[in-house]
N, C-alpha and C positions, 0 to 999 in steps of 0.2 A: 291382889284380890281376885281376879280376874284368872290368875291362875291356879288359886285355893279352888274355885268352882270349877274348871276343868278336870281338877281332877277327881273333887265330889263327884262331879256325872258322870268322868270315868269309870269313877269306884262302883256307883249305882248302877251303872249300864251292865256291869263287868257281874253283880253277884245275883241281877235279875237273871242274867245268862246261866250262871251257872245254877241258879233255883229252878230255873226250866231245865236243863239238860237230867238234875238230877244228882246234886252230890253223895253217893252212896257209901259206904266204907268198903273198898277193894277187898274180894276173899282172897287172904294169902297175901296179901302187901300192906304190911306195917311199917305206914308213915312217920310215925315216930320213931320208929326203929332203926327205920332208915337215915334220919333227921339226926339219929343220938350217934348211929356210926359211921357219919360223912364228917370228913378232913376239910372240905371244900370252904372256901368263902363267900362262895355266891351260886354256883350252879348247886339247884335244887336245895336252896335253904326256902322257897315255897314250891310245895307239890300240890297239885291237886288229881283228886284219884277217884276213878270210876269204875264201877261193875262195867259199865258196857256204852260206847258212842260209835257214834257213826264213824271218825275218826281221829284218832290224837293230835291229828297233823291241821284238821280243820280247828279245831277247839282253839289250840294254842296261836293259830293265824288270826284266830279271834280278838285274842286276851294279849296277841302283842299289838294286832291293829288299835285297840284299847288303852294304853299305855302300861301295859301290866311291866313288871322291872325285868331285866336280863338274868338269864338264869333260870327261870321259872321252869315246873316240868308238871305237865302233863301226862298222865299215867291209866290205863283200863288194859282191865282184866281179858277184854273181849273189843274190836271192834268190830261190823256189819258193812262199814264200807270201808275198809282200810284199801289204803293205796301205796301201789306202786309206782316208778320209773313210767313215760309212756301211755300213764293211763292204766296200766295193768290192775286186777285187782291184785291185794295182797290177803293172800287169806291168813287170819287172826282170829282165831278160835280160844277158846279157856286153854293155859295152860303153856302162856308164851308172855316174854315182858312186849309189852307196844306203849311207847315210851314215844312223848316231842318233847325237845330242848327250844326256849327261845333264848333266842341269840342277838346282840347291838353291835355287832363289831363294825369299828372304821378302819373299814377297807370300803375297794373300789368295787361295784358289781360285779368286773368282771374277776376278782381276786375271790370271791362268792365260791367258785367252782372248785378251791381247794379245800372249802371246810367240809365238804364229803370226804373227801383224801382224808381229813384229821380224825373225821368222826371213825371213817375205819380202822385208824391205828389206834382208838379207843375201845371202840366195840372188841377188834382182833384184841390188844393186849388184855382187856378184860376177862374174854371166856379164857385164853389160855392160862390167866391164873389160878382155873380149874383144872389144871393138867389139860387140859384137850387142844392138844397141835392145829389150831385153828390159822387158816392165812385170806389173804385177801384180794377178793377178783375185783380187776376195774371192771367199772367204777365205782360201784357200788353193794357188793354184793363181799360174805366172810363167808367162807368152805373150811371145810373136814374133811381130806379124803375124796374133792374134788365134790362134793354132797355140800347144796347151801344149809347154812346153818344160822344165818344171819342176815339181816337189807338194810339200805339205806335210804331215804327219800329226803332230801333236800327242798326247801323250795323260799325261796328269795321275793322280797318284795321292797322294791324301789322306787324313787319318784325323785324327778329332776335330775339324773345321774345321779343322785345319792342314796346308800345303802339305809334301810328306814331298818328292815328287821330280819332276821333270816330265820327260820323253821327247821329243826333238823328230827326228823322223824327214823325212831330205831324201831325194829322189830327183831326180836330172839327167840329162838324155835326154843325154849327151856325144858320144860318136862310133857309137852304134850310128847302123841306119837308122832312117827313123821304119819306114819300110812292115814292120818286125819288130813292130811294137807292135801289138797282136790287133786286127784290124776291128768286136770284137766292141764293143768301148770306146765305137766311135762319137764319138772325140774326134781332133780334128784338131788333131796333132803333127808337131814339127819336132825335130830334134837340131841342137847345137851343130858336129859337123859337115858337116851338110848347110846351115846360115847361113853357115856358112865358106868352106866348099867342100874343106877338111879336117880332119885330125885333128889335136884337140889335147891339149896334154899334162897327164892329169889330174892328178897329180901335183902339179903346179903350182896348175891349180883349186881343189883342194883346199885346198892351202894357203891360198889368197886368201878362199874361201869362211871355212875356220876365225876367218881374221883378222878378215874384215868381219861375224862372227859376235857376237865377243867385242866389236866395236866397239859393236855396238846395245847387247849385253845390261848394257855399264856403263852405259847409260840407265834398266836394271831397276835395279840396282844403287844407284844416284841417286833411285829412285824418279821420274824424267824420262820419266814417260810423256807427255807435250805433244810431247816430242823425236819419239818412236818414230813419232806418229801425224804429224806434221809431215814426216817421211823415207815414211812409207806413204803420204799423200796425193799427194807431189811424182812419185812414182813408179805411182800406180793407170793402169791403163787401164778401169776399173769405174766411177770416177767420173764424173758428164755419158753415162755409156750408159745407152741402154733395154735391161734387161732382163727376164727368167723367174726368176723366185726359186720354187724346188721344195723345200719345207717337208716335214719331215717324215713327218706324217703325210696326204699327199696332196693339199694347197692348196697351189694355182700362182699364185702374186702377181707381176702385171705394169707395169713402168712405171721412170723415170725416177733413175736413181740419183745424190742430191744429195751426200752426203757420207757418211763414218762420225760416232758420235757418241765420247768419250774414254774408251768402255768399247769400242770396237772392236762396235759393230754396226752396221749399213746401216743409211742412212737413206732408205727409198725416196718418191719420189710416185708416187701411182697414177694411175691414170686420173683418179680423180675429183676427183683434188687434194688427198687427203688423204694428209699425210704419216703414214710407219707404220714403227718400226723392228724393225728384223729382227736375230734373236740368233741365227740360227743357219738353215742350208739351203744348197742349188747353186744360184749363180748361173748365167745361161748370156747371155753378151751376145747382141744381134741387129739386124740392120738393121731399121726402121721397116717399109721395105717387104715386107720378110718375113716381116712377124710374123705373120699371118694362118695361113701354115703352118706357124711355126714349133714348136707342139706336136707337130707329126706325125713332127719328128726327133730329139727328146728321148727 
């Protein structure tokens, strides 16, 4: 009994939330459409979809701290605070998917850190079913041509050493422009329809994304994480590059990116030839012969 009423006041907590934010019908994302041509079993058999929120990734941290089921996805047309890695903002304008996954998986928190790795070999396999030779920057970030075309925001939430719910936040440059995307960024962007040379139908994307989602995460599922890193390798464009690893708290590590290790950290060589692995920071590739300047654009 006691547990029929938790989840009453769950359910009540959960649709006053969403009566306040504003359930709107998304222009251009048809949820049933999407609903009628997903393969999946459980990611994104419930969507909830909005014109416009502060963020997809706060929403869905909501509605998993809620007990809302695994799978769920959260979807708008537009968000106002979208975020990045860092803190960064992510700008999310009309005319881009901004998409959170919640996620249950048991694993260890710190095993947490390779479902970004997954989500990329999701998102990468995704656009490239669009013809567009898309690959993937650690840690989180999908390129075109060296131009982001894609992000990732993860964010995990734990209690007692045990994994409660993870949040996996996507954003797809799809048919806006790039030149809408602020100068301020300093990051060199592409959309999916300016590789085109038109518009396509997100609707469909979506769909594809959901599928190719649910595919990696039976590797979570499996405990197959050999799999996940084996699908990130075949698909990095960060691997064999020299780059700027921009660490946290202010040290700039330069040099030759060999591989990830099966915890999902870079493995870099330096200059000096010592190998050093890296748990965490921005990568930023660069040509050899540019490197000399290459701080002064960062």
């Amino acid at each position: 009994m006691n547990n029929e009423r938790s989840v009453l006041i769950s359910k009540e907590r959960i649709d006053k939330y969403i009566e306040k934010l504003g359930l709107e019908k998304a222009v251009n994302i048809d949820v049933e459409q999407i609903k009628e041509n997903l393969k999946t079993k459980f990611i994104g058999q419930k969507i909830y979809a909005f014109q416009e929120v502060d963020s997809t990734n706060t929403v869905a941290k909501f509605l998993a701290g809620s007990g809302i089921e695994e799978g769920t996805i959260v979807i708008a047309r537009s968000q106002i605070k979208g975020k990045g890695r860092r803190g960064k903002k992510w700008e999310s304008p009309l005319g881009g998917i901004w998409l959170s996954i919640i996620l249950r998986p048991e694993i260890s928190p710190q095993q947490a850190a390779l479902i970004t790795l997954g989500a990329g070999v999701a998102v990468t396999k995704a656009i490239r079913k669009f013809d567009v030779d898309a690959r993937i920057k650690w840690p989180n970030d999908v390129l075109v041509d060296d131009k982001k075309i894609a992000g990732i925001l993860t964010e995990a939430n734990s209690k007692s050493r045990k994994l409660e719910y993870v949040v996996v936040g996507i954003g797809i440059d799809s048919n806006l422009d790039s030149s809408s995307i602020s100068k301020k960024s300093k990051i060199k962007a592409t959309t999916l329809k300016e590789e085109l040379k038109r518009e396509i139908n997100e609707t469909n994307l979506i769909s594809t994304l959901l599928e190719e989602f649910e595919d990696v995460y039976k590797d979570f599922e499996n405990k197959d994480f050999e799999e996940i890193l084996y699908k990130w390798r075949n698909l990095s464009q960060t691997i064999g590059s020299y780059v700027v690893i921009e660490q946290l708290f202010g040290e700039v590590l330069k040099g030759y990116v060999v591989g990830i290790n099966n915890g999902g950290s870079l493995i870099l060589e330096l200059n000096t030839g010592e190998l050093k692995k890296i748990i965490s920071g921005e990568s930023h590739i660069a040509e050899i012969s540019k490197f000399e300047n290459f701080d002064e654009d960062l």
